[in-house]
N, C-alpha and C positions, 0 to 999 in steps of 0.2 A: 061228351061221348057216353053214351048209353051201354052199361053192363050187361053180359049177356050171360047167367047162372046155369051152370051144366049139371050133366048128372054126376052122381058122387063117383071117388075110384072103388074101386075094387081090391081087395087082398086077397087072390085066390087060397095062398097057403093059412090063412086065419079061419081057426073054428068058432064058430058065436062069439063070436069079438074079440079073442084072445088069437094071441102070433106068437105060439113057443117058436122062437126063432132055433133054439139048441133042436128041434125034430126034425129042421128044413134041410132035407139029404143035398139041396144045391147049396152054390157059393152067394147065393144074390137071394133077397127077396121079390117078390114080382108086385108092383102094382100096375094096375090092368085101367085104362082107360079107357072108358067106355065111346063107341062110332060117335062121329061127330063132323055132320054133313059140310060143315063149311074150311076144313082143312085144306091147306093149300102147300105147296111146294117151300119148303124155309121157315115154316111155322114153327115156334118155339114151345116144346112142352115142360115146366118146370112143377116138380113134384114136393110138397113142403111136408113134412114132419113138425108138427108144433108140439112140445113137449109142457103134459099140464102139473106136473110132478117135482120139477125142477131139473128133469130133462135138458140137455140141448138140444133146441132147434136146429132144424139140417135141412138141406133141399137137394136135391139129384135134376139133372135136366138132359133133353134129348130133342134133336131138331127131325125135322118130316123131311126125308129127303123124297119122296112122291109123293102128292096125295091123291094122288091115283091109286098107289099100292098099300092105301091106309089098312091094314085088317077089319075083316067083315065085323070081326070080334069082339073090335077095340086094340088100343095099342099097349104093348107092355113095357113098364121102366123099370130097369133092373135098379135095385137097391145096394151097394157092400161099399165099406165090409161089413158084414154083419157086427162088428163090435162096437157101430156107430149107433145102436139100438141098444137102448139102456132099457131095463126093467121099470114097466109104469104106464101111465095112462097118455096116447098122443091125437091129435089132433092129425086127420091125412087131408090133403089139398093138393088141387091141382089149377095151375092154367094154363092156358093156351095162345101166345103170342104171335100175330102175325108179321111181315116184313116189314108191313107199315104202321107196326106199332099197336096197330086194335087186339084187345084183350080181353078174354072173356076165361072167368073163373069158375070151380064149381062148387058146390054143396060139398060137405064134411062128412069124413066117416070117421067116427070114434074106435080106439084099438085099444088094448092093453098088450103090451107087451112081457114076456119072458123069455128073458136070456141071458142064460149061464155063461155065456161065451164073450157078455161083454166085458167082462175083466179083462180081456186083451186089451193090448195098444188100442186108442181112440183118435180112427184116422179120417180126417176131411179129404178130399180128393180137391185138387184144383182144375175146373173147367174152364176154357176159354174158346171163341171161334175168333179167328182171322181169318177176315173177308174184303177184299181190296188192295186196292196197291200200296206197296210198303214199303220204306228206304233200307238200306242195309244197317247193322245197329240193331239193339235191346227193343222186341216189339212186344213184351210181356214179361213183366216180374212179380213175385209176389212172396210172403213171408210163411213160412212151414207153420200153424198150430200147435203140430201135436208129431212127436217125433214115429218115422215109421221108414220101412225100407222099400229102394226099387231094387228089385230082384232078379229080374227077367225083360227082354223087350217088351214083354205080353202087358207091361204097368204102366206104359205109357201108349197111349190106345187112343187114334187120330181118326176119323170119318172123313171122306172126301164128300163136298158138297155138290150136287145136281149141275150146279152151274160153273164145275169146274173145268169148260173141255176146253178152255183156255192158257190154264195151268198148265206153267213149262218148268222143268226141272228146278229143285228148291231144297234148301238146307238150312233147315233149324235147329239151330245146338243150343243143347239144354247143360248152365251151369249150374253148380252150386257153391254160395259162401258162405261158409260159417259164420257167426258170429264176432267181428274182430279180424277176419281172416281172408288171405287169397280167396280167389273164386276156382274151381275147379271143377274140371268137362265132365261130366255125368255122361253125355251120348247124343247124338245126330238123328235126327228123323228128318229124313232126305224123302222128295219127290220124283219119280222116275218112274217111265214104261204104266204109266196111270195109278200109280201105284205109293201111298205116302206107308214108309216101314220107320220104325225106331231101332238103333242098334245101341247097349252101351257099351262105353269107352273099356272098361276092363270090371268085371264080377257085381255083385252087387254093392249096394251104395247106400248108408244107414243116414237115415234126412233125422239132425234134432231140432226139436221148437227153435224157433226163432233164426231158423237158418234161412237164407235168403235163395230161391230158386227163380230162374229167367230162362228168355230165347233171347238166344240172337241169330239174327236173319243174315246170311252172308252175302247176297246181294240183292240189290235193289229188283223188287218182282213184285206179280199178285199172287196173292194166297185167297185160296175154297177150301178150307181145311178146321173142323172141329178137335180140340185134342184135352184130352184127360191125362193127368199126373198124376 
């Protein structure tokens, strides 16, 4: 299969190469992908940070739900928290995955980074898409990094996919166990009236490294549905 090298992204909010990220009045950094004539419906865009400093590596990723309604622009991937951006030299990449797997990467832009803000917590975000038919039962688990809080429904943030008109009402409960410890219900992201919301169980919910978070699916259904933790 034949590589197909795009043009490089974009960091609007970066001046000659440098991204004070402490100036950036939003919550997100923005990288910008630039038009890209063969985007189709389901295409996968994953945005890498390679860190040349000793840095962590990190990636952000975001599906095409038209591409039809691609921007003339180019498309933008939000970045956060911002405290996953350590002060130093990174490497930016992007690719673009289609349904059947064909991938095409692009060229590199070099950034240096500063940010005073990254002394906060250092928090990985868990992405996952469920697409298909699923049994009732644990359809996603995975272990916390780095310790960090859900505070609000707004932190767990689902996308319904193009090809969900199928999709009949659905509940995904999200737990959490400690280390050693019972699992206990974080909160429900139920499907309804076209509509996938997350609500939690009672206030917010302080996740530490090496805590274990999952779904489970309460009955057997399909899911069109991308979701961030």
């Amino acid at each position: 299969m034949k590589e197909q090298f795009l043009d490089k992204p974009l960091l609007p909010q970066a001046s000659r190469g440098v991204l004070n990220v402490s100036s950036v009045k939003s919550s997100v950094i923005v990288v910008k992908i630039p038009p890209y004539e063969q985007i189709d419906d389901g295409d996968k865009v994953t945005v890498r940070f390679n860190g040349q400093e000793g840095q962590r590596d990190f990636e952000r990723y975001s599906y095409i739900l038209s591409g039809q309604s691609f921007p003339p622009l180019g498309l933008e991937v939000d970045i956060q928290p911002l405290s996953v951006l350590r002060n130093g030299k990174y490497v930016v990449t992007y690719q673009i995955e289609s349904r059947a797997g064909n991938i095409a990467r692009s060229d590199e832009t070099g950034i240096v980074v500063s940010n005073e803000k990254s002394l906060e917590s250092d928090v990985q975000y868990h992405q996952a898409t469920y697409l298909g038919e699923y049994l009732s039962g644990v359809v996603d688990s995975w272990v916390v990094p780095f310790a960090y809080s859900i505070t609000s429904e707004s932190d767990v943030k689902s996308v319904k996919w193009p090809d969900a008109s199928g999709q009949v009402p659905a509940k995904l409960t999200l737990y959490r166990r400690p280390s050693g410890q019972k699992q206990v219900k974080v909160g429900d992201l139920t499907y309804a009236s076209g509509i996938w919301q997350f609500a939690l169980s009672a206030g917010p919910v302080n996740v530490s490294a090496g805590d274990e978070l999952s779904f489970y699916l309460s009955a057997d259904t399909s899911l069109s549905v991308s979701v961030t933790v």
